[in-house]
N, C-alpha and C positions, 0 to 999 in steps of 0.2 A: 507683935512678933518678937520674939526673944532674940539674944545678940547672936547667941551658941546658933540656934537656926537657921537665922539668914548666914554667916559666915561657913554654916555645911553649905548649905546649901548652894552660894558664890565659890567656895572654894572646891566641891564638886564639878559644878558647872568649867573652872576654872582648868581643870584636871582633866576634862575632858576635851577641853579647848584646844589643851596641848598635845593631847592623846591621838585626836582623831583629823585636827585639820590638816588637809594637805599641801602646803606650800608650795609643790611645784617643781621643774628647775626653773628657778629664779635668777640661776649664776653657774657662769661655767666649769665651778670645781662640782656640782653636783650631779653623780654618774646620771644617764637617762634611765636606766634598770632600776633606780631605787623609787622614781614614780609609777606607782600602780593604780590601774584605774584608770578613767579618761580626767574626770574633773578634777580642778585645785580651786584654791583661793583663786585665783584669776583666769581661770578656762571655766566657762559659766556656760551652759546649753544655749544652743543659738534659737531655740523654742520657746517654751514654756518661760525659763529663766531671762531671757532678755527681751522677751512678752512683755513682762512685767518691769525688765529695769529700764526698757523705751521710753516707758512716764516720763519718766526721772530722767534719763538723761536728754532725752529731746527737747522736753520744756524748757529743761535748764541752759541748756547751752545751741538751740538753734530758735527758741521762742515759740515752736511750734509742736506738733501732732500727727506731723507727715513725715512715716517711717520710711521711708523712700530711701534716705541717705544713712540709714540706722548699717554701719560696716558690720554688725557681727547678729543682725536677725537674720534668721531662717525665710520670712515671709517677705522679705523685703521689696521683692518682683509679683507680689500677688496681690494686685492691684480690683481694688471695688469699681462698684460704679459708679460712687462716688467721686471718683478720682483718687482717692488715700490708700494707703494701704492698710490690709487686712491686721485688724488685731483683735484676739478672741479675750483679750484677757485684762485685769481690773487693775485702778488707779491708787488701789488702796494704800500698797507697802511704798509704793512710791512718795507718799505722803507723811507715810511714817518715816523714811530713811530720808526724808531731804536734811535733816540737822548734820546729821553723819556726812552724807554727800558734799555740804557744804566745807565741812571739815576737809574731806576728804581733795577738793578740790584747793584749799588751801595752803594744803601740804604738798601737789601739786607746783604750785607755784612757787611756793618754796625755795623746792628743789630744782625748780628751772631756772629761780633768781639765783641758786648757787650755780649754776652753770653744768648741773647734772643732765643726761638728757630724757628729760621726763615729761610727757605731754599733759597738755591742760584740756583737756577735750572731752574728760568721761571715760576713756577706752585704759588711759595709764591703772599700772598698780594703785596709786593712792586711793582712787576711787572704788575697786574692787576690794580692796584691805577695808577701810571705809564701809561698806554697806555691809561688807561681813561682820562688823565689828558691829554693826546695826542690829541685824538679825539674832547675836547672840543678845546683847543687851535687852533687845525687847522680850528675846527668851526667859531671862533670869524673873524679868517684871512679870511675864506669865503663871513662871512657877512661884512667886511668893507669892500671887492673887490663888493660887489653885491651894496652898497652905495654910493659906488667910481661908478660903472657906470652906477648908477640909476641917479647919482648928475650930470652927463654929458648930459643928457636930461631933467632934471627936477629942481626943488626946494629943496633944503637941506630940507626944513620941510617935501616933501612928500617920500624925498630917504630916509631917518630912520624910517619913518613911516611903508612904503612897507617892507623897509629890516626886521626890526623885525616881522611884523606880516606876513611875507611870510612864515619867520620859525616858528614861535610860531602857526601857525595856518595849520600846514603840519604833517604828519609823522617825517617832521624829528626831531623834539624835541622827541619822543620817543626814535631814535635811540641816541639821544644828549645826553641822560644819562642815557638810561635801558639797552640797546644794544650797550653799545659803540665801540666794537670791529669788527660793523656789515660793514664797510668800508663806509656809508654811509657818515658819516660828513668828510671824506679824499676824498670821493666821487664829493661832492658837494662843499667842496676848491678847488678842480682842475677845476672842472665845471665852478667854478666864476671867478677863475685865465684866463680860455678861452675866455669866453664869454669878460671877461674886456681887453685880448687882441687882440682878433676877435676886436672888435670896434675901437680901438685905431689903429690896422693896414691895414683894411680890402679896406681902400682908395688907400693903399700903390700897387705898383707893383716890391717889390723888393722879388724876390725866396730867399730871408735869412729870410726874415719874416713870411715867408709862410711855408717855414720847418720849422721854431719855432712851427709854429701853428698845425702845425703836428705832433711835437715832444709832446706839452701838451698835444696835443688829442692822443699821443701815451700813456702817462704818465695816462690820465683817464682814457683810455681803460684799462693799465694795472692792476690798480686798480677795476673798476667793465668792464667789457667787454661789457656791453649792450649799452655801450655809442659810441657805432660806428655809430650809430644813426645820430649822428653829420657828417658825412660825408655829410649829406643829406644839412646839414646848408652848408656848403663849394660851394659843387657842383653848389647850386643854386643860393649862393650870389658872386660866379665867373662867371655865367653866367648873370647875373643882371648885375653886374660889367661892362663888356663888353658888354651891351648891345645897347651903341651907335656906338660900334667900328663893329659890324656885317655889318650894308650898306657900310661904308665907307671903311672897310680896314678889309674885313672877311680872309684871308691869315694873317694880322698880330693877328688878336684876336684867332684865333684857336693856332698860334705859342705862343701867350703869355699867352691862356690858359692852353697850354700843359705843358710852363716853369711853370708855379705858380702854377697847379695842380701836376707836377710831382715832384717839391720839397715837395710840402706839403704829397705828400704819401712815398717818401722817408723819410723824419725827422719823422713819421708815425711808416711807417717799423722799422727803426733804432731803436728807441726807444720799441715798441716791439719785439724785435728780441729775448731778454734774455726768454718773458715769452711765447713765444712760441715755444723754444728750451727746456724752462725746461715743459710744456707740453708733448711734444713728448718723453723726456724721464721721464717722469713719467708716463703718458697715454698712449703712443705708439703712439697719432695723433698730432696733433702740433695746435689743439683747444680746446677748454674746452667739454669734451665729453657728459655730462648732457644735456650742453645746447643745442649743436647740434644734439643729442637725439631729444629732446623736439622741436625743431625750424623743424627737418623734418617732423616732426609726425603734426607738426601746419600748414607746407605746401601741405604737401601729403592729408591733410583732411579738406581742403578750401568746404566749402558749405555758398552759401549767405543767406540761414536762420537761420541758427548758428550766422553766423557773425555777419548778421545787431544783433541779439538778444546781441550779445556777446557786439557791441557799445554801445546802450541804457545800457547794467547792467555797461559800464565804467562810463557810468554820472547817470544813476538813481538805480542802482542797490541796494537795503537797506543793503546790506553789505559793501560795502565803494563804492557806487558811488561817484564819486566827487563832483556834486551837492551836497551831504549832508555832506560828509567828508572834501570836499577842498574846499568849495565856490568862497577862494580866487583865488583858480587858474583858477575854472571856468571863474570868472570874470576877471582874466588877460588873458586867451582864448580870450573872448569878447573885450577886451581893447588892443589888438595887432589888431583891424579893424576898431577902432577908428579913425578918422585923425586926423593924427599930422606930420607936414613937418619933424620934429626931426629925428621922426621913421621911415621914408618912404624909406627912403635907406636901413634901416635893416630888414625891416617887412617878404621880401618873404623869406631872409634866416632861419628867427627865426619862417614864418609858414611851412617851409617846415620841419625842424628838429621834430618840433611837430608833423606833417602827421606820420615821422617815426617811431617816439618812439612810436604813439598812434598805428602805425600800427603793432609792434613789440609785444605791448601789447595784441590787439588784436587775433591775430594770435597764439601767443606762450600758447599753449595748459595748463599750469600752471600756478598757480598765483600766488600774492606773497609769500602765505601762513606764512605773520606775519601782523605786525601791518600796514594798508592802503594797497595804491598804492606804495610802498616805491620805484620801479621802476620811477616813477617820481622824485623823490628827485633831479636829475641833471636836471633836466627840473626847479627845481624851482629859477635860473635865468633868464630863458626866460619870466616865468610866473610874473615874479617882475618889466620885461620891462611892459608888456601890464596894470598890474595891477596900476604903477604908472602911466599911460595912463588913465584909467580909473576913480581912483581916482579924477584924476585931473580934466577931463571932467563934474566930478557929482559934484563938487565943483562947478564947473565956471556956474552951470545953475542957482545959487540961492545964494542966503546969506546962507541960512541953507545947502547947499553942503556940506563945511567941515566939519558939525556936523554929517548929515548923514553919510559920507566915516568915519568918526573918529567912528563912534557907529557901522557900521557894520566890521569894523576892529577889533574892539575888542568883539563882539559876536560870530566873528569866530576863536579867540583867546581861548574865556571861551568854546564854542563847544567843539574844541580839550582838552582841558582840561579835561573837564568831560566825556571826550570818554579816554581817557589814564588811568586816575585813577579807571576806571570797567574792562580794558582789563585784561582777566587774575586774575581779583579781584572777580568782581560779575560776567563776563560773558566770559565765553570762546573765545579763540581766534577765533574760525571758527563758529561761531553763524553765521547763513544763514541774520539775519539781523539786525546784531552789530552796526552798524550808528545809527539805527532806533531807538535801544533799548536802546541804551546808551544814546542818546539825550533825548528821551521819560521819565527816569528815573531822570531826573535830577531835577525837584520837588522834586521826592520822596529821593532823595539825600540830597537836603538842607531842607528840614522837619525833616525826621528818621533816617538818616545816617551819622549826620556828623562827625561820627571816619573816612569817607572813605574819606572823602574831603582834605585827608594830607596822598599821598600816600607811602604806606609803610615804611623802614625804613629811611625816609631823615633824615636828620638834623634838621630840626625844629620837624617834630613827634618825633625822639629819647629826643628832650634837654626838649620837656614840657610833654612828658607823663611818661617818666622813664630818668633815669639821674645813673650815675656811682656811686657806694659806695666810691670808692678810685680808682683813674686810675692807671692804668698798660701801660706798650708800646702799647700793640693794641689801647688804647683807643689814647692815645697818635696821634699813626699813623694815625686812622680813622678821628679822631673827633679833628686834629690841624694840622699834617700835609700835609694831604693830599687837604684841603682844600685852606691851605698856598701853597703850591706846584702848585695849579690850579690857585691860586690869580695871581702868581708868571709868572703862562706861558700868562693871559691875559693882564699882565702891559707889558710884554716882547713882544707881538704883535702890543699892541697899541705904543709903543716906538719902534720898528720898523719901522713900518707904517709912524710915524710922522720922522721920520730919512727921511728915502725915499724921502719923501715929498721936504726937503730941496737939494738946490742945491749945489753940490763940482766936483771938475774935478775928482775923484775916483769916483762917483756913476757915471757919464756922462761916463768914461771909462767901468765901471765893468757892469753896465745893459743895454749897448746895445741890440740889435735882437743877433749880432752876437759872441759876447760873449754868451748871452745865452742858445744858438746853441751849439758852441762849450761845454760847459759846461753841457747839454743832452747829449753829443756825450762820453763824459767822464763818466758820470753817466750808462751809458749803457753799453759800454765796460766795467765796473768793474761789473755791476751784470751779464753781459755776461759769465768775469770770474769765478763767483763765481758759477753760474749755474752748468758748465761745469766742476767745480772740486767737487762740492755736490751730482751730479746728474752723474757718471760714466755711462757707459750704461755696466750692471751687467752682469756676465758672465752666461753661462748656468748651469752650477753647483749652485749657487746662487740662479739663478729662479727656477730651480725643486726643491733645498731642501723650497725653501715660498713656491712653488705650493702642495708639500707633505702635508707642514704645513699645508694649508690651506685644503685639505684633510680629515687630523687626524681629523681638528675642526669638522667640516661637519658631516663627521659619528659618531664623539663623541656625537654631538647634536641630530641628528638623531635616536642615541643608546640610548639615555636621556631620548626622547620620548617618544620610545617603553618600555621603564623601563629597559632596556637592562644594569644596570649598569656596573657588570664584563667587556662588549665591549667597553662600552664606556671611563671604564677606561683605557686598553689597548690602543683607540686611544688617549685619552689626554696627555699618554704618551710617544706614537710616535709623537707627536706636540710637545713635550718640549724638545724630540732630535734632532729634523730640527731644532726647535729655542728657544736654552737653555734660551734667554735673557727673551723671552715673558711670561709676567703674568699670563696669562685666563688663561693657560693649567694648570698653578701650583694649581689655585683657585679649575678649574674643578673637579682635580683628590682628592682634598682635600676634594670638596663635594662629592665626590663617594664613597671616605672611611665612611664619614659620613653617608651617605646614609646603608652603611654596621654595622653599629656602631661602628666603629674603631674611636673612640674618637682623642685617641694621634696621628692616623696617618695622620688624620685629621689635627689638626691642626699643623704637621710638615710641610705639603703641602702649608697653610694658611701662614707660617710663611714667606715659598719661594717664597710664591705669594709676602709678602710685602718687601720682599727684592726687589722688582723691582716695585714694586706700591707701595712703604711706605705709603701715604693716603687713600688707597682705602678705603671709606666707612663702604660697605657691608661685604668686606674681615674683617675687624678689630670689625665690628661689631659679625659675624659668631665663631671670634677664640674668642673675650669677652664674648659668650653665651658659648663658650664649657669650656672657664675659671672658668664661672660659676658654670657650675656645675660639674665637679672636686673640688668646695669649694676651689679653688684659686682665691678669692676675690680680693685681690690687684691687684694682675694682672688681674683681670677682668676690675676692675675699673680703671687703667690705659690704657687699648684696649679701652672701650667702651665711655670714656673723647676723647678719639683721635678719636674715629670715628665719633662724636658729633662735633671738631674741624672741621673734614675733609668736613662733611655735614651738616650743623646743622638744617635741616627738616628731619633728618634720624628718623623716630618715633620709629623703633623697639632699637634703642642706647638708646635713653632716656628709654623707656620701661625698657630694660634690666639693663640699669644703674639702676635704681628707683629700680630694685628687689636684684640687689646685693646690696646696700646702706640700704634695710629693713634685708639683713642675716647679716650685722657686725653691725645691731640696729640702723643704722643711718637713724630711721622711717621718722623723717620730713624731712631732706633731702629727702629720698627718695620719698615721697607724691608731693615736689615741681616739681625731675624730670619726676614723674608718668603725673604731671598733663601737664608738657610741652608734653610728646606724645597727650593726649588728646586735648590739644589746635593746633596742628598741626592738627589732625586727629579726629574732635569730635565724629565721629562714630568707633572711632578704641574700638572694643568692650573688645579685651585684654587689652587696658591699664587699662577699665572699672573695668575688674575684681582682676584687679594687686591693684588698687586704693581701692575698696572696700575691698579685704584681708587686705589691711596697714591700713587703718583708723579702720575696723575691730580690727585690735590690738590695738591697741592706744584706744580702747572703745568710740570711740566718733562712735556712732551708727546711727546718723542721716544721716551724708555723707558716712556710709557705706551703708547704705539702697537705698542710692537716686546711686552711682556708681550701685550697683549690680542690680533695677530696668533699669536703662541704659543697661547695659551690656545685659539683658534679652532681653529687647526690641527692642534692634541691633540683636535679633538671636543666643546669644552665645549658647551652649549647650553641654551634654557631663558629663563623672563621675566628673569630677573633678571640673565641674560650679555646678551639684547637691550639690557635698559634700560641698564646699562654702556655695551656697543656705542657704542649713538647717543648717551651723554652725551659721549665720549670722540672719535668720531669729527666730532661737532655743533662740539666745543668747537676742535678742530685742522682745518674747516672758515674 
């Protein structure tokens, strides 16, 4: 790889790093209105995304595999019969991101040995900055492997061509820095890592190469599981393989496809052995149960008018068909039928892998339910073969070839672009037809809108629309180191990479097939270990007191319902004696007292909640409103700062803040926090009225007219919007 190369290619990545990630508010000079979108660097889906970063932080910092105490999963209360709790999803990126994590938790430390106050637990920024900084890194490794073996069939000019605009013009740039934790870009490293050793060996007939290559496809699979898909590449470019040996000598090609296929599902096996032992004792089955859910339910209800309908909405559907979503893949579809003698050896393997995944897609009765096809994202090496095919081909018809391939490369660049910065901004995720609307929109984008053309909080929107009065650590972290840190992991790749490159009798030794065989073989057995001492299979005593728990919750919520509070607080009580450690029951029984108007007992309950969820939001929000009004101000205003820290789109914190801030007089302050609810929420018709009382005092009568007109016209109503009313209206009489 040339120097010019990897340095586009790093300082693209780079550019985009700073283009697209969203920070967050981080610090309280930064308005709430300038985050858009739900996710940042450290708001990470409590799904899918901390699915997957449970591995990693559970093993690391409780020793275990029992997501029970996991503060920010989704599944946390949905308990097996195992005793553990449910997790659908793979151990793979957790494995690749423990160097970063580790990192990440030492900066951590750090910062609490400076006396910052910065937790050590997984859940702090360090750790989230950290894994981000993981995902892009192993992104960059992805795309020199997909350049490296585009450069093996093509032209340096059109291998960084395709490589960047494969990504830039895919889903995965979204997962690259809004979801980073979504396993995608660990996803599509391993993807590239195959495919560039699928090529490199796939002439070879030695079974050490062959369980390699089944070890990586182990190692993908472990990471997202759909990728078994790839079998289908194997099967059929062993049968290609042998395809001259069938007349002459079919006794020895069956014998040597049974060795080269039976190592390749061994190193396969081996390599997932750990994450489908800690399945079974976490699930009770030894597969991902969602998806085997969903994959029966896709077969048991085959009908061919569904289906063909279900093919057409994968290419033209106005919600991301790939015609208007992917272009470029479509056109690397078309460019894998191209001739070119180069490709013609690998062509049936890389159309048969595509049959599967398209059929998997098809078939599997849900969808992605986020941004694209994001299930293609490992496919988008194969689609980088065909597309540099393509490319090439519309090049060679004409002088103006490369200007056309170079312009519709970069229109399908600017597409994705302006389809990421509306998702979730101007148009919801699940818009019936988001492709359409968001391409359609994009006039009226560069005419009326262009606050949105710099999405949310990156780095370039933070440094030219608002900027720091005086930095503090956080800014510090966000806005220098974290960025140095990412600088740091992409010069350390491409200096890797060009190491490799060069020859010494240590690399000749150390990267053989069969050293790297062995060294899978090792990597396995210790997560095998680790499985197997995180993941005890729990005794019966254990599972009935979670299955009680789980119980208590049940009829507690139940009792909730029916307004039943006295039962319901009984049962959140017998929940937090199956399991003293867990939070919700403590929150529960804290709002039942409420619910009764027991103030103090209230927020004793709130208190023991945050003894075991120290950030929780909502919790810290609830005890600074009953702060409040007890008239213990300070301590209000120190809960309701902290739950603004914890969540900072919390509108009822800022709300509350703003009105504790107007009882110790502190009006303007409090008008600024009032008005951040409002900019979160511009129909929140309480802050309306919270704003209109404070500027009310202060007699500036104009913006109390214009809130309390708001407020009214949102619906507010009631004694207490009257008494306002006419004090407001009496007084600007």
């Amino acid at each position: 790889m040339t120097q010019r190369s990897g340095l586009v290619l790093g300082g693209t990545l780079f550019f985009a790093f700073l283009l697209l990630t969203p920070l967050g508010i981080f610090n309280n000079w930064i308005p709430p209105d300038t985050h858009k979108g739900y996710y940042s660097v450290t708001t990470i889906d409590a799904g899918d995304d901390t699915g997957y970063y449970a591995f990693l932080r559970s093993v690391f910092f409780d020793g275990d595999l029992d997501f029970f105490n996991e503060l920010r999963y989704a599944h946390s209360e949905k308990i097996m019969p195992t005793g553990y709790i449910f997790n659908n999803w793979q151990m793979g990126q957790a494995v690749l991101f423990l160097p970063f994590f580790i990192i990440g938790h030492l900066l951590a430390l750090l910062y609490q040995g400076l006396g910052y106050p910065v937790s050590a637990d997984g859940y702090s920024a360090p750790y989230y900055l950290s894994t981000a900084v993981a995902s892009v890194t192993f992104l960059f490794a992805g795309l020199i492997l997909v350049y490296k073996t585009l450069h093996f069939f093509m032209s340096e000019r059109f291998a960084l061509l395709v490589s960047l605009c494969t990504w830039l013009a895919s889903p995965l740039i979204y997962f690259s820095f809004i979801r980073q934790r979504m396993a995608h870009t660990a996803e599509f490293f391993l993807a590239a890592v195959l495919i560039f050793a699928w090529v490199q060996f796939r002439s070879s007939r030695d079974p050490v190469r062959y369980a390699l290559l089944g070890a990586l496809l182990g190692f993908l699979c472990m990471t997202r599981v759909i990728n078994i898909a790839f079998f289908a590449l194997f099967a059929v470019d062993l049968l290609w393989n042998f395809r001259s040996d069938w007349k002459s000598n079919i006794t020895g090609a069956v014998k040597n496809l049974g060795v080269l296929g039976g190592a390749m599902l061994a190193g396969f096996i081996l390599v997932m052995l750990p994450q489908i032992i800690g399945w079974y004792q976490l699930n009770g089955v030894p597969f991902p149960p969602r998806h085997m859910k969903y994959a029966g339910e896709g077969l048991t209800s085959i009908s061919m008018l569904p289906l063909l309908g279900k093919v057409w909405g994968l290419f033209f559907d106005g919600k991301w068909g790939l015609v208007f979503s992917m272009p470029l893949a479509v056109a690397g579809l078309v460019g894998l039928f191209f001739k070119n003698e180069r490709l013609r050896e690998i062509r049936p393997g890389l159309l048969a892998y595509l049959v599967a995944i398209f059929t998997v897609l098809v078939l599997y009765p849900e969808d992605s339910a986020s941004y694209g096809h994001r299930h293609l994202i490992s496919a988008l090496p194969v689609f980088a073969l065909g597309l540099c095919n393509f490319l090439h081909r519309i090049s060679a018809v004409s002088k103006w070839g490369t200007w056309i391939a170079a312009i519709g490369c970069v229109s399908a660049v600017l597409m994705q672009y302006f389809m990421i910065i509306q998702y979730k901004v101007t148009l919801p995720y699940n818009h019936p037809e988001f492709t359409l609307k968001a391409l359609g929109s994009t006039v009226e984008l560069l005419s009326n809108r262009s606050d949105l053309l710099l999405r949310s909080t990156n780095f370039f929107n933070l440094f030219t629309s608002v900027s720091p009065p005086t930095w503090n650590y956080l800014d510090g972290l966000f806005l220098f180191v974290f960025p140095m840190f990412q600088l740091m992991g992409l010069a350390g790749v491409l200096f890797y990479m060009n190491w490799l490159e060069g020859a010494s009798s240590f690399k000749a030794k150390v990267f053989t097939p069969k050293f790297m065989l062995a060294k899978s073989v090792v990597i396995s057995a210790l997560l095998l270990v680790i499985v197997l001492v995180s993941a005890p299979t729990k005794t019966q005593s254990e599972i009935s007191s979670r299955m009680k728990y789980q119980e208590a919750v049940k009829n507690g919520e139940a009792h909730i319902r029916n307004g039943k509070i006295g039962e319901a607080q009984a049962d959140y009580i017998l929940a937090s004696e199956m399991e003293p450690q867990a939070w919700k029951p403590y929150l529960m029984i804290g709002q039942t007292w409420q619910a009764q108007g027991r103030i103090d007992e209230a927020n004793r309950f709130f208190h023991k909640a945050l003894v075991y969820n120290p950030n929780h939001s909502p919790t810290l929000t609830l005890l600074g409103n009953n702060l409040r009004r007890l008239s213990k101000t300070e301590e209000a205003e120190e809960m309701l700062r902290s739950a603004i820290r914890a969540w900072p789109l919390n509108l009822q914190a800022y709300d509350s803040l703003g009105q504790v801030l107007a009882m110790q007089d502190k009006r303007e302050e409090a008008i600024q926090w009032l008005n951040y609810a409002v900019q979160i929420n511009p129909n929140y018709g309480q802050g309306h009225i919270n704003l209109a009382m404070t500027y009310h005092s202060l007699h500036r009568s104009e913006k109390s007219r214009y809130h309390l007109d708001r407020a009214l016209a949102l619906g507010m109503q009631g004694p207490g919007v009257e008494q306002i009313k006419s004090m407001i209206l009496n007084t600007a009489k």
